[in-house]
Each structure stands twice: as structure tokens, then as C-alpha cells.
C-alpha positions in Angstrom: -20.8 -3.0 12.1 -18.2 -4.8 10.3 -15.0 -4.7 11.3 -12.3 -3.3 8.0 -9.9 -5.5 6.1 -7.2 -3.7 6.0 -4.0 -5.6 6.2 -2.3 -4.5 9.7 0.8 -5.9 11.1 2.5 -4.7 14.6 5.6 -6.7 15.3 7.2 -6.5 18.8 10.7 -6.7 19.4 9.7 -9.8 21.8 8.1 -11.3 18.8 11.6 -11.0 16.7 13.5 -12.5 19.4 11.3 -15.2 19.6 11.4 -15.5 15.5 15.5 -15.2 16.1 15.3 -18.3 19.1 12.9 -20.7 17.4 15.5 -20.6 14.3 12.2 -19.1 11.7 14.7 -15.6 11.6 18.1 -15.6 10.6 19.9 -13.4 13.8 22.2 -13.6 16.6 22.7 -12.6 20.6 24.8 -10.5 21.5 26.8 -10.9 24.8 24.5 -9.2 26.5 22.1 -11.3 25.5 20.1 -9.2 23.3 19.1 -10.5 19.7 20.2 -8.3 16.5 19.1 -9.2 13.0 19.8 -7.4 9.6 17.2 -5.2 8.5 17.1 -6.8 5.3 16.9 -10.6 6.7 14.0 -9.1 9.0 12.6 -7.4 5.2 12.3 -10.3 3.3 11.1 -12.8 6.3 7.8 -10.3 6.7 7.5 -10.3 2.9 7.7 -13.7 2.9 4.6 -14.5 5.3 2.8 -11.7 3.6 3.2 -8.8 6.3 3.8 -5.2 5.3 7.8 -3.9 5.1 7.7 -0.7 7.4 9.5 1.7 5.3 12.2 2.4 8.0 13.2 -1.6 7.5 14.2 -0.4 3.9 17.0 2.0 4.8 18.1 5.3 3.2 14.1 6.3 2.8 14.4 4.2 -0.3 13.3 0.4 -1.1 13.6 -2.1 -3.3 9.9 -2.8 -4.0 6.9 0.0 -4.4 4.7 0.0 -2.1 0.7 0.6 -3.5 -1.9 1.2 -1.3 -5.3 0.0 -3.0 -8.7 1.3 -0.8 -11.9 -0.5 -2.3 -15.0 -1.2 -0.3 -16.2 -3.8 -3.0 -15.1 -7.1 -1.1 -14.9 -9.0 -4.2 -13.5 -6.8 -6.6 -11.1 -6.0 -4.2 -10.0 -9.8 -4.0 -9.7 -9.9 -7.6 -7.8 -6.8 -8.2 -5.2 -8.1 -5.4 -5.1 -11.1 -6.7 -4.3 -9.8 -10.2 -1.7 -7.1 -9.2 0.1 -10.1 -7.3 -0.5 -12.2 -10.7 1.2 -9.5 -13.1 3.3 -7.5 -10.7 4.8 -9.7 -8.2 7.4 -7.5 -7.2 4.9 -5.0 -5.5 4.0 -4.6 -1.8 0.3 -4.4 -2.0 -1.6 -2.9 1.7 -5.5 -3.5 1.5 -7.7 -1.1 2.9 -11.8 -0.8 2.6 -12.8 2.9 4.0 -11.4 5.7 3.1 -10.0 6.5 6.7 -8.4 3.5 6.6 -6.9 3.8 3.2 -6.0 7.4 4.2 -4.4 6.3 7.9 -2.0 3.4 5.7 -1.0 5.8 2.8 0.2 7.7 6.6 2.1 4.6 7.6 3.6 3.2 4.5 3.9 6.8 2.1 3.3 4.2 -0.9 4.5 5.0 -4.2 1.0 4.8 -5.5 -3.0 4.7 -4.3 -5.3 3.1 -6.3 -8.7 4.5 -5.3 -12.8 3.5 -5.8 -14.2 7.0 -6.3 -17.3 5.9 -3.8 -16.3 4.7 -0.8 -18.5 4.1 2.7 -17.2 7.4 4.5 -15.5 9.6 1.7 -15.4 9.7 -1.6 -12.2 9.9 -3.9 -12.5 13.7 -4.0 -12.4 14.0 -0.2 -9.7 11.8 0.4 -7.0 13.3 -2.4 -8.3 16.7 -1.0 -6.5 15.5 2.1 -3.9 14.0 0.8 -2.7 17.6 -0.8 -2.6 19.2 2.5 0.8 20.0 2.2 1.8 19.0 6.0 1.6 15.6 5.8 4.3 15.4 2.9 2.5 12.8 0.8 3.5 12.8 -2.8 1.9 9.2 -4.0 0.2 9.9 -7.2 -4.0 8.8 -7.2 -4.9 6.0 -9.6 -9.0 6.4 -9.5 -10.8 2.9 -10.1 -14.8 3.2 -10.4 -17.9 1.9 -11.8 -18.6 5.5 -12.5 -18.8 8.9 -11.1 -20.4 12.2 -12.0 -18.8 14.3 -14.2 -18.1 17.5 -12.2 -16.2 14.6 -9.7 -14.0 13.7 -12.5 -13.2 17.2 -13.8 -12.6 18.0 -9.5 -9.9 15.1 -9.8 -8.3 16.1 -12.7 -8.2 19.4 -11.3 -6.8 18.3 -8.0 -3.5 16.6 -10.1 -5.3 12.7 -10.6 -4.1 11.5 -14.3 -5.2 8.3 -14.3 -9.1 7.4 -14.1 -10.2 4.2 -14.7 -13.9 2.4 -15.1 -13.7 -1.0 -13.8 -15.8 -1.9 -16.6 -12.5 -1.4 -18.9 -11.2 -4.5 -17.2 -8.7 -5.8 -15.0 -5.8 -5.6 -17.9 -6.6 -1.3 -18.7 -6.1 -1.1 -14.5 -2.7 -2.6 -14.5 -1.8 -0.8 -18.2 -2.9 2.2 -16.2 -0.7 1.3 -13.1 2.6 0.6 -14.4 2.3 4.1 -16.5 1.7 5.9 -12.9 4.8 4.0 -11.1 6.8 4.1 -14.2 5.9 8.0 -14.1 6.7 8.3 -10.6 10.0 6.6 -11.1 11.2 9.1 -13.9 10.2 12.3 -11.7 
């Protein structure tokens, strides 16, 4: 069994002091000898080697970049559809995930500003996982982008039905996806 791809980073405090005394991490000691570094230094230095922002580093529950969440279990479209949202949107934090309890446990950690979704996935398909998403405990309030190479009609009309907008074939192309994302995080922004 293979292991997932999603993109997981746990940072230790030890590891941040050590960041802060090799001189890679802009900080200081205190007198006490503890290290302190500005959230935002400690932001941009994750961004910068390509680890996930944890949303608390951001301040205020709001940040400067959105977050998207994209769960694909195709290894090589997946590759290419990173690789093209970090082409055309640079300014997006992009967490990689290849089942759908993986995609479901990181739109959990990060609440992303948007999920871009395969409908068939090796454990759930997309119908199961936004079911989950709209249980109204978790508070989740990303809006669903759907990405497939198809999916039976009664699935669609389910999605529509369960508040997706935006369903895309992959056969459309790479440019219709990111059209099709901007519109949703553009959306989100105005509501």
C-alpha cells in the first residue's frame, strides 16, 4: 500500500530555535534565554521552503494569501495542475492531498478558502466528501470546485444540489480550471 502525498509539515518549537540560532530565521533570545520570532518572519520563511502557513501564524483568523486545498488521486495530473496553479496564481498556498480522507483531514487543518476536488477518488467520491463537509459542526465554509474526467449524471445533479457551482471536465483543459478557480475565490472574496 502506498503511502499518500499529501504535503504535511509539523514544526517544533526546538526546530524554530534552532532555525533562530543557525541564523536561517530572523529572531531573538530573550533574557531568559528563550527564542521569540514575529509571526510573520516565521510566515514567510515556511512559505519560502515550500511548507504550509498554519492559519494561526496569519493572525486575526485572516491572511494574506488563500489557502486551496486540491485532493486528486491521478499522480500526474495532479503534478500538472500544481504546477500550473503555481504558474498562473503564485500568490496561493496550495496543500496536496490524494484520498479523500486525506483531503478531508487538511481542509480540517488549514479551513482553505477553496477545495478543488476529482469526483472519483480511491475511498470516497466527491459526493461523499462535500456531504461531510456540510455537517454543520465542523464550521467549514470553503466552496467545492469539482475537477473530473466524468461522472454520472444523477452525481452531478447530487452536487449541484448539495451547493457545488463549479464542475469542471479535465478534458476542458488546464486554462477552463483556473477560469473556473479565480471565479470561485473571487466569489468567496465578495461574500
Amino acid at each position: 500500500m502506498n503511502s499518500p502525498r499529501t504535503k504535511r509539515y509539523w514544526v517544533t518549537p526546538a526546530t524554530v530555535a534552532s532555525w533562530i540560532d543557525q541564523g536561517h530565521l530572523k529572531g531573538h533570545r530573550t533574557p531568559t534565554g528563550r527564542r521569540r520570532v514575529a509571526s510573520a518572519d516565521l510566515a514567510e520563511f515556511l512559505r519560502a521552503h515550500g511548507m504550509a502557513v498554519p492559519s494561526e501564524l496569519l493572525g486575526g483568523g485572516s491572511r494574506e494569501r488563500a489557502v486551496v486545498v486540491v485532493v486528486e488521486d491521478d499522480p500526474g495530473y495532479l503534478k500538472a495542475l500544481v504546477r500550473t496553479l503555481q504558474r498562473e496564481a503564485p500568490d496561493l498556498d496550495i496543500i496536496e492531498a490524494t484520498t479523500a480522507v486525506d483531503g478531508l483531514l487538511e481542509i480540517g487543518r488549514v479551513s482553505p478558502d477553496l477545495v478543488i476536488l476529482d469526483y472519483a477518488l480511491p475511498d470516497l467520491n466527491a459526493v461523499q466528501v462535500v456531504e461531510r463537509l456540510q455537517d454543520t459542526s465542523k464550521r467549514l465554509t470553503a466552496p467545492v470546485m469539482i475537477v473530473t474526467g466524468g461522472m454520472p449524471a444523477k452525481a452531478e445533479n447530487e452536487l449541484r444540489t448539495l451547493g457545488v457551482r463549479a464542475i469542471v471536465n479535465k478534458v476542458e483543459g488546464m486554462g477552463v480550471v483556473i477560469e473556473a478557480m479565480r471565479r470561485a475565490l473571487q466569489a468567496r472574496k465578495v461574500a
